[in-house]
C-alpha positions in Angstrom: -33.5 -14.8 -10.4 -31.1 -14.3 -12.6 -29.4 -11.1 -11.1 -29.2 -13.3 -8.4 -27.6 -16.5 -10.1 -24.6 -13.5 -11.3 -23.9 -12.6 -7.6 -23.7 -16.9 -7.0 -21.7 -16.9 -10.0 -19.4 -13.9 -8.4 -18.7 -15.7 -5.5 -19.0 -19.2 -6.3 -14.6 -19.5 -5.9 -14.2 -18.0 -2.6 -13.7 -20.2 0.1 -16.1 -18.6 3.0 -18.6 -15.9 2.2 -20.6 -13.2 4.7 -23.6 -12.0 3.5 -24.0 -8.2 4.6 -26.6 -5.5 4.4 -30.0 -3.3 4.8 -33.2 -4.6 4.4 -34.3 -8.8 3.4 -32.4 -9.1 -0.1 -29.7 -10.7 1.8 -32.1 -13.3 2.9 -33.5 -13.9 -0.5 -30.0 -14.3 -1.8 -29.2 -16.8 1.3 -32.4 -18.9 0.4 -31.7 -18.8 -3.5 -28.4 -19.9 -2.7 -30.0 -23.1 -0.3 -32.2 -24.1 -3.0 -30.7 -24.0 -6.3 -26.9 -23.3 -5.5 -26.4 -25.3 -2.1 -22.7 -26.1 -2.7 -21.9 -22.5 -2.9 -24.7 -21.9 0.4 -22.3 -23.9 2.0 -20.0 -21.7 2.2 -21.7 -18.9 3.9 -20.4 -18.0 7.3 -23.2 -15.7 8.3 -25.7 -13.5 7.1 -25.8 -9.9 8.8 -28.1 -6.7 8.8 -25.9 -3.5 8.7 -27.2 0.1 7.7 -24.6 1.1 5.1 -21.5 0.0 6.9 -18.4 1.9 6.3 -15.1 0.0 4.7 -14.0 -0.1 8.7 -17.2 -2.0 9.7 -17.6 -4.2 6.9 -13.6 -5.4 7.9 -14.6 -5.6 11.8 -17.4 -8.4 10.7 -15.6 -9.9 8.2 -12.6 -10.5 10.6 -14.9 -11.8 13.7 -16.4 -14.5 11.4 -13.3 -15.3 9.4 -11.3 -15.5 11.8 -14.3 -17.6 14.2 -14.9 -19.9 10.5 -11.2 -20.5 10.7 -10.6 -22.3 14.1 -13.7 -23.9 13.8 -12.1 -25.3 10.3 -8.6 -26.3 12.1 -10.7 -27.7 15.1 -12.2 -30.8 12.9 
């Protein structure tokens, strides 16, 4: 619990957020965040499996829902 309140804490400033990786930890991080940091789980965009994504992949997902998160921002 408390390695996870440090990433919170880590991210807790940035405007939008994609969770990314192997395996479920991304998913316990997601639900941590719902239940005892929901202001910052408000800012996820998505949460996304990826087998050790290269620099290149990591930027193509984090541009398609950035991107996607952004007109849905200027749409409201």
């Amino acid at each position: 619990r408390a390695y996870l309140d440090e990433v919170v804490s880590a991210v807790k400033d940035a405007q939008a957020i994609l969770i990314v990786g192997p395996g479920s930890e991304k998913t316990v991080l997601y639900k941590h965040m719902l239940k005892s940091h929901p202001e910052v789980a408000d800012k996820v965009t998505s949460v996304e499996s990826a087998d050790h994504p290269t620099d290149g992949q990591l930027l193509a997902l984090a541009r398609k829902y950035f991107v996607a998160s952004d007109r849905m921002r200027l749409a409201i």
